[in-house]
VMD Tcl script that draws the C-alpha trace (Angstrom):
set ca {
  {90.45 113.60 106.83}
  {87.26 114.90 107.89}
  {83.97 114.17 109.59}
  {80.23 113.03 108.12}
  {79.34 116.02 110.28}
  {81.70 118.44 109.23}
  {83.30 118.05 105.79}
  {84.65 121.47 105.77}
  {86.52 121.19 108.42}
  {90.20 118.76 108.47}
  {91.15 116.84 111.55}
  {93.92 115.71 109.60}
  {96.08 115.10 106.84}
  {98.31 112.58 104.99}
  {101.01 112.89 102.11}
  {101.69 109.40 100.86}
  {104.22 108.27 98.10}
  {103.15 105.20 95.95}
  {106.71 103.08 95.26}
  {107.13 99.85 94.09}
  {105.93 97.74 96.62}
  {104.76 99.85 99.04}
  {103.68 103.04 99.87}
  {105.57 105.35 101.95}
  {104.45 108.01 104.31}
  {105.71 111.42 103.68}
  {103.72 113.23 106.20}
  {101.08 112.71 108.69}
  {99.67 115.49 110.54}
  {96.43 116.01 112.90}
  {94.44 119.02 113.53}
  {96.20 121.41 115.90}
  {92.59 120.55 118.12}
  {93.25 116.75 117.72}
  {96.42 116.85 120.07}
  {97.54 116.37 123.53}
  {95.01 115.18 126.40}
  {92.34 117.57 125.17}
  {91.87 116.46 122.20}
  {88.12 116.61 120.00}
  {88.79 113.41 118.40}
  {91.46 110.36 119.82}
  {92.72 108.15 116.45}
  {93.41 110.44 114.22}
  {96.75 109.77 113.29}
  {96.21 106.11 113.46}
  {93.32 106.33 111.29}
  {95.01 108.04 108.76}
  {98.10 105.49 108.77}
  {95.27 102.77 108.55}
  {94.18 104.91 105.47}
  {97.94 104.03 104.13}
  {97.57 100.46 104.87}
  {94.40 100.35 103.07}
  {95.76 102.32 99.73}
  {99.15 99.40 100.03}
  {96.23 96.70 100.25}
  {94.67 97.80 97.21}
  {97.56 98.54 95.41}
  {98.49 94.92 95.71}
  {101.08 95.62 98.21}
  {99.89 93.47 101.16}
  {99.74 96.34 103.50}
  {103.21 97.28 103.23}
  {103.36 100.60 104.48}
  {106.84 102.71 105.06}
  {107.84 105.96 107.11}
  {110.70 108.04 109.11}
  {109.52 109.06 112.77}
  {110.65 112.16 113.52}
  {112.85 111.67 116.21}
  {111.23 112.86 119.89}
  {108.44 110.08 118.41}
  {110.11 107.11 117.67}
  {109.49 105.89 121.49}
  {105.44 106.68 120.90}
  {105.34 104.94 117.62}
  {106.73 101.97 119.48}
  {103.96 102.42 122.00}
  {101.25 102.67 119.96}
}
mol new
graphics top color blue
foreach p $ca { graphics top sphere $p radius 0.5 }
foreach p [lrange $ca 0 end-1] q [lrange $ca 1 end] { graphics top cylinder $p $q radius 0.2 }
display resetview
């Protein structure tokens, strides 16, 4: 993912696996810059799971979207 502004630079990234009925998430990652309470840009992450959702809708999937939370972020997926 990048900006209008700034195409040459990524804020994140996504690695996405297109299954059957869904897609599942393989990776999500933001920008080094794009973390903790100084961050240049808040959503990242969430826009780029959106960007999952989106690729399941028009797939046909309904917006079924799958993925394994690393562990110490289980409790912030809940959260968010």
């Amino acid at each position: 993912m990048t900006t209008v502004e700034n195409k040459n630079v990524i804020q994140g990234l996504i690695s996405y696996k297109i299954n059957e009925n869904y897609i599942f998430v393989n990776l999500v990652e933001t920008a080094e810059f794009n973390r903790g309470k100084k961050k240049m840009y808040v959503g990242v992450g969430g826009n780029l799971f959106a960007y999952a959702c989106k690729i399941s809708f028009d797939m046909g999937f309904e917006g079924y979207v799958s993925f394994k939370a690393k562990t110490a972020l289980i409790e912030y997926y809940k959260e968010s």
